[in-house]
C-alpha positions in Angstrom: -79.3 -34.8 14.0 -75.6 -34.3 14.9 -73.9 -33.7 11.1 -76.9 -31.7 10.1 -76.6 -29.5 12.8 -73.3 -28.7 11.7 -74.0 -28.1 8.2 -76.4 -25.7 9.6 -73.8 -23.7 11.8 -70.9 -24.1 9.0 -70.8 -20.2 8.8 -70.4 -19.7 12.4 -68.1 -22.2 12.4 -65.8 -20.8 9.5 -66.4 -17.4 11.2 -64.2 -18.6 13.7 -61.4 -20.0 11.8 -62.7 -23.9 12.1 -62.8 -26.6 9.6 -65.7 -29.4 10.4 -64.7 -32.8 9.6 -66.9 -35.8 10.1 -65.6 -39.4 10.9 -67.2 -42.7 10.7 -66.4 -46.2 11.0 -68.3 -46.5 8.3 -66.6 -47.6 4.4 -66.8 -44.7 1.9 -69.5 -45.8 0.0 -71.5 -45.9 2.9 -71.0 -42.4 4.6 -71.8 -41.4 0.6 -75.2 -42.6 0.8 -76.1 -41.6 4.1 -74.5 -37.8 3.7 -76.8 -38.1 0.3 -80.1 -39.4 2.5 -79.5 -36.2 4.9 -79.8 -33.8 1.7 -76.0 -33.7 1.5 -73.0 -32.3 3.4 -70.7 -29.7 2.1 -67.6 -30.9 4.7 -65.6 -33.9 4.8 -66.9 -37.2 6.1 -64.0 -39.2 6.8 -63.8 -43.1 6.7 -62.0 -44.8 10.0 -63.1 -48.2 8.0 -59.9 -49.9 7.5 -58.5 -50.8 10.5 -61.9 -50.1 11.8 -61.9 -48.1 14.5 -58.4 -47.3 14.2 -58.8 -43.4 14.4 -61.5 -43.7 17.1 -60.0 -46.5 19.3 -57.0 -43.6 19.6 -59.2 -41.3 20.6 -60.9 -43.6 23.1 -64.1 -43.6 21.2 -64.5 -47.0 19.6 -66.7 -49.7 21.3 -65.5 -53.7 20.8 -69.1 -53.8 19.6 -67.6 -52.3 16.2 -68.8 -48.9 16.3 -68.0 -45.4 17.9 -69.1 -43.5 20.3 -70.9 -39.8 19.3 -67.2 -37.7 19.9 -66.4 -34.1 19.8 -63.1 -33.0 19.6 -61.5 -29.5 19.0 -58.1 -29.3 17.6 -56.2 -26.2 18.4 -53.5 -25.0 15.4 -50.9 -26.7 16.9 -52.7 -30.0 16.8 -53.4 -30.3 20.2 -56.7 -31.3 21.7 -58.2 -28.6 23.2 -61.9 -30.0 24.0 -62.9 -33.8 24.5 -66.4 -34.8 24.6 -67.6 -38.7 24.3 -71.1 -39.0 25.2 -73.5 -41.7 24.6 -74.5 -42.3 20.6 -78.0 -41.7 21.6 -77.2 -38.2 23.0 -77.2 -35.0 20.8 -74.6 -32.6 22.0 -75.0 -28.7 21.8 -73.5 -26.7 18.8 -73.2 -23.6 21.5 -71.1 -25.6 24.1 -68.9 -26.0 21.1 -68.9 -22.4 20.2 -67.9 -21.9 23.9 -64.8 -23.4 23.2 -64.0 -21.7 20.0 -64.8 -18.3 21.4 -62.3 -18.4 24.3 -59.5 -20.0 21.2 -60.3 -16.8 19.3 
């Protein structure tokens, strides 16, 4: 699973100067019980509940079906967008293509 996988790599991540954030379109209370059904995650899962979608639909990630697409994005320290990936929710995207990225910001 996607979030677990980063909760596994959160050292490698923080090695390179990275925060993890999670976002759902999902209300709080939910994203609380399912973080607490996958054993628990130590980063922030963010709620884009209310406008749903709002944070997601800018990113071009929201379907009209009410949910999002599975989205990676990597935010350089100037806020810009460095590395876009919106796959399919059923695909499971590589932590090393990731790494890729962050290796070449370093």
């Amino acid at each position: 699973m996607q979030m677990p996988s980063y909760q596994a790599d959160l050292s490698r991540f923080e090695g390179h100067d990275t925060q993890v954030l999670g976002i759902s379109v999902d209300s709080v209370p939910c994203n609380t019980a399912w973080a607490k059904s996958l054993g628990g995650i130590s980063y922030d899962l963010l709620s884009d509940f209310e406008p749903k979608g709002g944070v997601a639909s800018e990113f071009g990630a929201y379907r009209p079906q009410g949910f999002a697409e599975r989205a990676l994005f990597v935010v350089d320290k100037q806020g810009k967008i460095v590395y876009k990936d919106i796959h399919d929710i059923s695909q499971q995207p590589d932590n090393e293509e990731i790494f890729d990225v962050l290796r070449k910001l370093d």
